[in-house]
Short mmCIF file of the C-alpha atoms (twelve columns), coordinates in Angstrom:
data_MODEL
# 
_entry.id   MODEL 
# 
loop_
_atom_site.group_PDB 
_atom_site.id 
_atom_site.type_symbol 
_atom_site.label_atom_id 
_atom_site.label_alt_id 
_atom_site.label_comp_id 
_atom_site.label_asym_id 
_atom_site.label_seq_id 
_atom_site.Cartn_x 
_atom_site.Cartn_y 
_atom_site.Cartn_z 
_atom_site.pdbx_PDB_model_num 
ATOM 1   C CA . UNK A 1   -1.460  -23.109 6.989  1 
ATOM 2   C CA . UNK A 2   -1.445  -22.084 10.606 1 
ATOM 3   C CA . UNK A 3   -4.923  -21.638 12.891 1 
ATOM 4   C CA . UNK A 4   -4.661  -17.802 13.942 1 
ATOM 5   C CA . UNK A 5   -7.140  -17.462 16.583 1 
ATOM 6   C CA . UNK A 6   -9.397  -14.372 17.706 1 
ATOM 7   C CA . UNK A 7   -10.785 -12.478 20.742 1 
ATOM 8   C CA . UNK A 8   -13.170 -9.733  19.040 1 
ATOM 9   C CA . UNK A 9   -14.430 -7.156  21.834 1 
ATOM 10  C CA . UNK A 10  -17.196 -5.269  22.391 1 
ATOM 11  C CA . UNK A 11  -18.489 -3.042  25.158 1 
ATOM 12  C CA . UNK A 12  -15.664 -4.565  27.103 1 
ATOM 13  C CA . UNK A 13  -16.660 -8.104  26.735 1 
ATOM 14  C CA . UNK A 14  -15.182 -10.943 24.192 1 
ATOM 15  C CA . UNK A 15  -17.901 -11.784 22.061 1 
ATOM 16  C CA . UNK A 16  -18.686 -13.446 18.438 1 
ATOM 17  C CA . UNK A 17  -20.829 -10.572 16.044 1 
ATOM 18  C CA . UNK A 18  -22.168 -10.426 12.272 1 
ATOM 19  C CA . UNK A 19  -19.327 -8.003  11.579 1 
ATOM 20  C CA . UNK A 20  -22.462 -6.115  9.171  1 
ATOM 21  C CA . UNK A 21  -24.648 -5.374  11.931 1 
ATOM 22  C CA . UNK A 22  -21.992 -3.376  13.548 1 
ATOM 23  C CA . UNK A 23  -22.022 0.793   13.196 1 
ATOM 24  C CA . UNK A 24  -24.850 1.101   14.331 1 
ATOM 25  C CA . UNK A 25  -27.389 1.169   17.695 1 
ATOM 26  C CA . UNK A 26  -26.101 -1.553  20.194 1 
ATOM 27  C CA . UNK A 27  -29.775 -2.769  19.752 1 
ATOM 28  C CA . UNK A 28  -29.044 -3.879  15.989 1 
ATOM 29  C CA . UNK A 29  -25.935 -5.598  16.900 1 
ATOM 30  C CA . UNK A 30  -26.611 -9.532  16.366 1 
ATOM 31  C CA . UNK A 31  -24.348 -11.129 18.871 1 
ATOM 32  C CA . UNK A 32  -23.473 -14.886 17.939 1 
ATOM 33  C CA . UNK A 33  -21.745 -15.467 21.840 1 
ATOM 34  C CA . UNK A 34  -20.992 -13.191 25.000 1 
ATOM 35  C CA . UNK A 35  -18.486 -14.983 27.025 1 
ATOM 36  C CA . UNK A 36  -18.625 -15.031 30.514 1 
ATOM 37  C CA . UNK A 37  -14.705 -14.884 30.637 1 
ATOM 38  C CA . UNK A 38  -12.449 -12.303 30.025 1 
ATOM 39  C CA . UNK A 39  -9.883  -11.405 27.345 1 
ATOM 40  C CA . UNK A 40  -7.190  -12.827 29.175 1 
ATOM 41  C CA . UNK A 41  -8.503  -16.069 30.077 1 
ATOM 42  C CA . UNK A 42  -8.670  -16.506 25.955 1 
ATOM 43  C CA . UNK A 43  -5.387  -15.370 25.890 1 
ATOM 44  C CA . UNK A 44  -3.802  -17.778 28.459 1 
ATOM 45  C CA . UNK A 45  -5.478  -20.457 26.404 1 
ATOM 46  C CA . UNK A 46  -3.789  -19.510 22.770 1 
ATOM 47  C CA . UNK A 47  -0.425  -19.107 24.656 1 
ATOM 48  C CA . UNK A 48  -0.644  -22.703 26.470 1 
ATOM 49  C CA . UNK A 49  -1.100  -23.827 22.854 1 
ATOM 50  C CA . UNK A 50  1.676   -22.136 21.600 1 
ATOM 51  C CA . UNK A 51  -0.858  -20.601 18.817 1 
ATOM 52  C CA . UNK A 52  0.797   -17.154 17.627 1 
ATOM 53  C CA . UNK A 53  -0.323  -14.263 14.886 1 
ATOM 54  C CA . UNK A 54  -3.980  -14.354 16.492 1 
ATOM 55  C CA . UNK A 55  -5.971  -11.171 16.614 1 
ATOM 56  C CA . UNK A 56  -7.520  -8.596  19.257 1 
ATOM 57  C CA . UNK A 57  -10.061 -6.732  17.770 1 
ATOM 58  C CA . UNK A 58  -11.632 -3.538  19.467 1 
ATOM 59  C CA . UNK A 59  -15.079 -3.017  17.868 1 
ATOM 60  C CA . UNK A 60  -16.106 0.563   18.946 1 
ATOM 61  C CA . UNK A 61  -14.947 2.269   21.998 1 
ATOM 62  C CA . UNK A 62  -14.686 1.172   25.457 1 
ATOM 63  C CA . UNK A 63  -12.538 -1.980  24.595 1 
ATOM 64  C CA . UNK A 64  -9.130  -0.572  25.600 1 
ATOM 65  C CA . UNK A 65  -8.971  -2.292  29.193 1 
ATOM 66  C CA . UNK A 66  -9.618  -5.402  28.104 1 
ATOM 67  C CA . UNK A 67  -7.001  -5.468  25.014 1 
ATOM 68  C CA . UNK A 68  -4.404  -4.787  26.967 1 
ATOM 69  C CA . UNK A 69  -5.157  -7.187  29.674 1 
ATOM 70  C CA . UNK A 70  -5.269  -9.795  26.828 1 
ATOM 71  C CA . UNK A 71  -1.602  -8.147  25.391 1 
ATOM 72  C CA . UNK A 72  -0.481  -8.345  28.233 1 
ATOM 73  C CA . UNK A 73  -1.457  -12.018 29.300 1 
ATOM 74  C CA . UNK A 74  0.457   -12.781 25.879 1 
ATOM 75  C CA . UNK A 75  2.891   -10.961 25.119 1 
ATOM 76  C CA . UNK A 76  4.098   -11.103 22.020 1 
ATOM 77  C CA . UNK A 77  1.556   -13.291 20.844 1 
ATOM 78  C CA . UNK A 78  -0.966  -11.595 19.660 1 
ATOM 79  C CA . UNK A 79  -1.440  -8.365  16.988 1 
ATOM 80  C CA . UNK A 80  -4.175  -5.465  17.687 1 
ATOM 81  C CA . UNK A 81  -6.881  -3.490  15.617 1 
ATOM 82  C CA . UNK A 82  -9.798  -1.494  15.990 1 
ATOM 83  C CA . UNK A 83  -8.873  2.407   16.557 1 
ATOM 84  C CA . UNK A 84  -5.234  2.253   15.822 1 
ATOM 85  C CA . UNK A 85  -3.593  5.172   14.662 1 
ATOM 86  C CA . UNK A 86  0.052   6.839   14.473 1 
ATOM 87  C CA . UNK A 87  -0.508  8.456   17.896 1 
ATOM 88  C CA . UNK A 88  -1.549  5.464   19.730 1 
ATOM 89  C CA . UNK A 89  0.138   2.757   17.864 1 
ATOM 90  C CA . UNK A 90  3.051   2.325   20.178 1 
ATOM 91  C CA . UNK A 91  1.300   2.216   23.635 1 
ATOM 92  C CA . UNK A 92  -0.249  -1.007  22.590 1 
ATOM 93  C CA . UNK A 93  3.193   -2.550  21.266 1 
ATOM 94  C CA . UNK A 94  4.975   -1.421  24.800 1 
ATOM 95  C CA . UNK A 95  2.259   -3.427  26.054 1 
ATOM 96  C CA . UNK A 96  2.906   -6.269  24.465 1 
ATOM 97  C CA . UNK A 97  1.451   -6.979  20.935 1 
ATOM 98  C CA . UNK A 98  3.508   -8.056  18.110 1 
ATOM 99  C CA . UNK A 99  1.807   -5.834  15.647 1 
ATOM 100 C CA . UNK A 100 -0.970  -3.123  15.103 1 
ATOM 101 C CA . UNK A 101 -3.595  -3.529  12.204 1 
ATOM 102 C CA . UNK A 102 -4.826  -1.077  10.824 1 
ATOM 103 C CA . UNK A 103 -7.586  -0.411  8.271  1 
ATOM 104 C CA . UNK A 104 -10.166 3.279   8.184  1 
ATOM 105 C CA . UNK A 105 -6.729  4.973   9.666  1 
ATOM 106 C CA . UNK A 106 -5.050  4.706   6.001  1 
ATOM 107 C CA . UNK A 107 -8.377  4.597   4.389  1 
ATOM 108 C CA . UNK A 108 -9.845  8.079   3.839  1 
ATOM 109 C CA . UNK A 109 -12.732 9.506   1.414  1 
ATOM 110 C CA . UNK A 110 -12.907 6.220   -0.068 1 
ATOM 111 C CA . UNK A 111 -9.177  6.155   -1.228 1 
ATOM 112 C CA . UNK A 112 -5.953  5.080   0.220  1 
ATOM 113 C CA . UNK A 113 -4.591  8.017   2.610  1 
ATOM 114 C CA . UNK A 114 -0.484  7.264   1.424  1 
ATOM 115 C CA . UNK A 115 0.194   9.588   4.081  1 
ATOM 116 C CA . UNK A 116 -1.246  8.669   6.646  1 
ATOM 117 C CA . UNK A 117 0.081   4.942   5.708  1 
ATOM 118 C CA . UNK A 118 3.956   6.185   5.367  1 
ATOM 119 C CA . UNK A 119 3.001   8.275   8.621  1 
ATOM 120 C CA . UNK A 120 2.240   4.547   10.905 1 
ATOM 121 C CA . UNK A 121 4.881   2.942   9.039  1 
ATOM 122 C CA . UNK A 122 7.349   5.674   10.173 1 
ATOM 123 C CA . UNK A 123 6.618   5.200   13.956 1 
ATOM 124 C CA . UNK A 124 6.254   1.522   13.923 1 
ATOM 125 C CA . UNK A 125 8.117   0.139   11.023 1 
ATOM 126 C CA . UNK A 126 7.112   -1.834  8.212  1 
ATOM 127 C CA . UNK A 127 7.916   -5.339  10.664 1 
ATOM 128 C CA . UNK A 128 5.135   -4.847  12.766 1 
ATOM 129 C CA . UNK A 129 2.311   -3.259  10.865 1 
ATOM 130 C CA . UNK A 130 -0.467  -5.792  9.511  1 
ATOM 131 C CA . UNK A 131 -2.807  -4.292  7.140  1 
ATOM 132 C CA . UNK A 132 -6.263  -5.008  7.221  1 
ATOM 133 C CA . UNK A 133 -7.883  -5.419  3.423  1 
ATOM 134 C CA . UNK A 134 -11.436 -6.775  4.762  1 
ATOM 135 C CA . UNK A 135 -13.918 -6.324  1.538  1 
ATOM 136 C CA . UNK A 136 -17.238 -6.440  0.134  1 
ATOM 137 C CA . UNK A 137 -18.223 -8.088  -3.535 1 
ATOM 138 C CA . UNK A 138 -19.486 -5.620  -5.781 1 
ATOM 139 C CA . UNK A 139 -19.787 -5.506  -9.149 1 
ATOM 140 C CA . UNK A 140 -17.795 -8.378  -9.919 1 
ATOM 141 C CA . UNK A 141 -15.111 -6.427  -7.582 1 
ATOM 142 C CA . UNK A 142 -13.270 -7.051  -4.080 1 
ATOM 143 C CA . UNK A 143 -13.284 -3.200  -2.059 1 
ATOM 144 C CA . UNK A 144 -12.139 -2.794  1.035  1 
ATOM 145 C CA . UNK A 145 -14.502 -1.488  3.470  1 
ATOM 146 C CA . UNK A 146 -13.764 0.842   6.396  1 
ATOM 147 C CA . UNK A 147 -15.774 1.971   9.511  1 
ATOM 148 C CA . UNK A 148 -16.859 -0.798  10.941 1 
ATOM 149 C CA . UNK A 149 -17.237 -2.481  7.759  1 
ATOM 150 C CA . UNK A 150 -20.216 0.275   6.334  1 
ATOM 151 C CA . UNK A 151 -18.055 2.053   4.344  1 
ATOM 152 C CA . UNK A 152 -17.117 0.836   0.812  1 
ATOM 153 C CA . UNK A 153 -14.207 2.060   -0.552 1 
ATOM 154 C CA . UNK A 154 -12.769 2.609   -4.120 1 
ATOM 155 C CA . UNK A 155 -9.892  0.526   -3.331 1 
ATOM 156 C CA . UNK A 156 -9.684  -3.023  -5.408 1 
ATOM 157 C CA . UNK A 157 -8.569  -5.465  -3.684 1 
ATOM 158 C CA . UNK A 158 -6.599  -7.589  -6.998 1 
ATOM 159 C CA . UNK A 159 -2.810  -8.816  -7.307 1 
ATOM 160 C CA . UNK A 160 -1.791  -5.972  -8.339 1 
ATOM 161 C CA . UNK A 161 -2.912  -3.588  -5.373 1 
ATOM 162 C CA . UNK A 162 -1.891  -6.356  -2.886 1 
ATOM 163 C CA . UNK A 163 1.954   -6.567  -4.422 1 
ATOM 164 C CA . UNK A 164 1.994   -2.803  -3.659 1 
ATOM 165 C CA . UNK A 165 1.100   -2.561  -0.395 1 
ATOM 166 C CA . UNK A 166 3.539   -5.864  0.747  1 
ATOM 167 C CA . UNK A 167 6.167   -2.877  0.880  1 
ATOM 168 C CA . UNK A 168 4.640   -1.252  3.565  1 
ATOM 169 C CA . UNK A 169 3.786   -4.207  5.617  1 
ATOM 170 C CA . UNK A 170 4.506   -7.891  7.550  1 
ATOM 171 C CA . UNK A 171 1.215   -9.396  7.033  1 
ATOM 172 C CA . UNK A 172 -2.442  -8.861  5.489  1 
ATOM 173 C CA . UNK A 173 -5.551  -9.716  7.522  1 
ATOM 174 C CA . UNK A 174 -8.242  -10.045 5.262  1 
ATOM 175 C CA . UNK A 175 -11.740 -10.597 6.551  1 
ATOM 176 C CA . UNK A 176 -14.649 -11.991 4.027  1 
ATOM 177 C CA . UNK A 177 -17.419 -9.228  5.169  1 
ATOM 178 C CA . UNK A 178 -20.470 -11.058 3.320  1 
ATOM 179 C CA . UNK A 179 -19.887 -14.223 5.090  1 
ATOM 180 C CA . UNK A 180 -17.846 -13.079 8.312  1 
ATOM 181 C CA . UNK A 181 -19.884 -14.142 11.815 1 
ATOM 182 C CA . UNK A 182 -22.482 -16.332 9.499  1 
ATOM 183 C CA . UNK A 183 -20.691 -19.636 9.586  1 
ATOM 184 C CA . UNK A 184 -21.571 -19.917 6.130  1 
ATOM 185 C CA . UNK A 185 -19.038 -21.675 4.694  1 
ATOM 186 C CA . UNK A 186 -15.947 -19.772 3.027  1 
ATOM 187 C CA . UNK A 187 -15.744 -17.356 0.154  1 
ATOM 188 C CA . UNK A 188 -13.819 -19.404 -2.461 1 
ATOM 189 C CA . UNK A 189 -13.428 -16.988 -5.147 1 
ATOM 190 C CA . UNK A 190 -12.042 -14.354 -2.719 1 
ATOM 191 C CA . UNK A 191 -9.272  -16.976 -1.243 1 
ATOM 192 C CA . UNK A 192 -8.177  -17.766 -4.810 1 
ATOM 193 C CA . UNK A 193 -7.679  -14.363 -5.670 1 
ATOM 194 C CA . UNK A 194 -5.779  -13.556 -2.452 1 
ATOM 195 C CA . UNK A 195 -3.437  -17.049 -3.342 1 
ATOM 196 C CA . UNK A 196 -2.326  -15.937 -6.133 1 
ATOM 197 C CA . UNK A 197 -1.881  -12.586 -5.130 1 
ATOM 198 C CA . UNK A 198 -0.067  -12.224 -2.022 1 
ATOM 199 C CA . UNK A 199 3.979   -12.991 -1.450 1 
ATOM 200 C CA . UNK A 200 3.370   -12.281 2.462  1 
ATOM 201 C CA . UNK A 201 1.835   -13.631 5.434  1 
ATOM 202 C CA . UNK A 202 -2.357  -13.509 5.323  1 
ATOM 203 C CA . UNK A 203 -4.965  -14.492 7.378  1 
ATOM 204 C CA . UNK A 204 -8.529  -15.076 5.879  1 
ATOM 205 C CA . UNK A 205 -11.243 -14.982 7.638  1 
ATOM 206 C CA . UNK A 206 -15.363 -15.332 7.277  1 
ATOM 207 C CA . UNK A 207 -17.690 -18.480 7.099  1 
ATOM 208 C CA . UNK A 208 -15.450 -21.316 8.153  1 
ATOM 209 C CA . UNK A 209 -17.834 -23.724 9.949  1 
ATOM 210 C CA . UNK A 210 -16.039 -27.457 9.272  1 
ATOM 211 C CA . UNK A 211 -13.594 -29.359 9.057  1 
ATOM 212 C CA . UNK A 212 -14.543 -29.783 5.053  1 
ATOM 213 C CA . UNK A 213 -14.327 -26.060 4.895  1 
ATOM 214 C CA . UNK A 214 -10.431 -26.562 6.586  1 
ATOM 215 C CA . UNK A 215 -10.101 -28.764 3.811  1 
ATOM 216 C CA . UNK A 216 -11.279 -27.092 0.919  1 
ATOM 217 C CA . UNK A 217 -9.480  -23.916 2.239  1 
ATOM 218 C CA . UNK A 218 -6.143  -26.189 2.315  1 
ATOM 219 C CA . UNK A 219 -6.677  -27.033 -1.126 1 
ATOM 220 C CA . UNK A 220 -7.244  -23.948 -2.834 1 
ATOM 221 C CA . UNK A 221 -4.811  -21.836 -0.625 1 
ATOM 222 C CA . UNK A 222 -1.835  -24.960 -1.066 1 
ATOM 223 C CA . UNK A 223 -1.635  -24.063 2.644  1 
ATOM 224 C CA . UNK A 224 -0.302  -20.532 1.475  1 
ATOM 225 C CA . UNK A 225 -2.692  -18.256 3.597  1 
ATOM 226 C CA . UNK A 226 -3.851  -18.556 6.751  1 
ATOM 227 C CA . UNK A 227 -7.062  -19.387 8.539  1 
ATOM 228 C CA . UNK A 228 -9.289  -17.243 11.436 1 
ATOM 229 C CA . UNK A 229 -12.007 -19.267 12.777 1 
ATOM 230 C CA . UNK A 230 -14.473 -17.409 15.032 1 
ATOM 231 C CA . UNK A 231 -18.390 -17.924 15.880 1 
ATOM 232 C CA . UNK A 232 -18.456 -21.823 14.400 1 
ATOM 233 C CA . UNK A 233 -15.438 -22.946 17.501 1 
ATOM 234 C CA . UNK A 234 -17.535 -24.331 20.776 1 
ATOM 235 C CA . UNK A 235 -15.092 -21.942 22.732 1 
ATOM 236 C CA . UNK A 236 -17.222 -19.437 21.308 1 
ATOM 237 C CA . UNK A 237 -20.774 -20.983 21.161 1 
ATOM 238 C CA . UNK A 238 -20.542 -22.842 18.251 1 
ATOM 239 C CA . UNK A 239 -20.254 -26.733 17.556 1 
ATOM 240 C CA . UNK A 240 -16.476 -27.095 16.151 1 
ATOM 241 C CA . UNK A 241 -13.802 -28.276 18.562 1 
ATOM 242 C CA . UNK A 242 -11.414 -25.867 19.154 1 
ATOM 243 C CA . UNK A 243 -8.635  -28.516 20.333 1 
ATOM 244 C CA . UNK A 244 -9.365  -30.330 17.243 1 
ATOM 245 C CA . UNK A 245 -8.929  -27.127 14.457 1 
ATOM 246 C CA . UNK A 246 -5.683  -26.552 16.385 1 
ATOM 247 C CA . UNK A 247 -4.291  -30.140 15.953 1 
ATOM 248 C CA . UNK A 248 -5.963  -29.990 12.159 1 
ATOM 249 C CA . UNK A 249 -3.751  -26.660 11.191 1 
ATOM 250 C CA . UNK A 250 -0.747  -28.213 13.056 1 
ATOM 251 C CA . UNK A 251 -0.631  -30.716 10.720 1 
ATOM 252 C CA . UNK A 252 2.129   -30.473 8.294  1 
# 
């Protein structure tokens, strides 16, 4: 169970958001944190700790500047999402992330786009493509959800969908949409599924808040998946010490 840490952007700045208030005016937005540092200063911090596998997320447009400042303080260290596509997919791994992530790009009309999937594959390989699952409950299912998170697609997200997609990627980044930027607590039934489902690296993330949430997520997950802890870490506004989640998910 490894600590994969975050730097979401918006408008250019790092900042904590309800992922579901996103899509549409920047007046609707609900913004948990705006940090008065920049990417890279978050990125210099998760490579003094050695943390690697974290996250860049661009959320909208305008973000571009400060991703790559924060690839580029880390290189190597840290994957990228938020816009990527087959066209642009290598200019951010010559600048130094480890992989791309990719979700609405292989997600069209509410069904997986297989071409446009083998298409990103083809230019960046299978090795450094993470694929981005994050879903919605509904009607007793798990569906992925694209654009910004308003879009529900038809795609299930069970064991049987997730063994067929590990062929066309290194890792899955799976974020809880109902609970993600709510510090909640974490969606239990969606980490068991994804448990006993996945045979490949996977970060969860939505609602973690506590320590007891680290600890019920070790014990369902047998410290299989991975954990993304955003808006409930005092770097980033909220009350749980960052130093101390590190040390916790260093732990063997």
């Amino acid at each position: 169970m490894k600590f994969r840490p975050c730097i979401d952007l918006h408008n250019g700045k790092v900042k904590q958001i309800v992922g579901e208030t996103l899509g549409g005016s920047d007046k609707q937005v609900v913004e948990n944190f705006v940090s008065t540092h920049d990417s890279a200063y978050y990125a210099d911090m998760f490579k003094r700790d050695k943390l690697t596998g974290g996250h860049v997320i661009m959320l909208g447009g305008g973000n571009e500047d400060a991703a790559l400042a924060a690839l580029r303080a880390y290189p190597g260290g840290l994957q990228i999402g938020g816009g990527i596509h087959a066209e642009n997919a290598a200019l951010y791994l010559e600048a130094g992330a480890s992989h791309v992530i990719v979700t609405s790009y292989i997600f069209r009309d509410g069904e997986l786009d297989m071409d446009n999937l083998q298409r990103i594959v083809a230019e960046v390989g299978k090795d450094r493509l993470v694929i981005d699952l994050s879903c919605k409950q509904r009607d007793g299912q798990w569906l992925v959800v694209t654009n910004q998170w308003k879009t529900f697609s038809n795609f299930v997200v069970d064991a049987g969908h997730l063994r067929e997609l590990e062929s066309y990627c290194d890792e899955f980044l799976i974020h809880a949409v109902d609970v993600e930027g709510k510090r909640t607590g974490i969606l239990t039934s969606l980490i068991e599924l994804l448990a006993q489902g996945v045979t490949i690296p996977t970060t969860y993330a939505g609602g973690a808040r506590s320590f007891e949430d680290l600890d019920l997520f070790r014990r369902l997950t047998a410290g299989k998946l991975d954990i993304t802890i955003g808006s409930a870490l005092d770097i980033f506004g909220g009350a749980l010490p960052y130093d101390e989640v590190v040390a916790y998910c260093g732990r063997e």
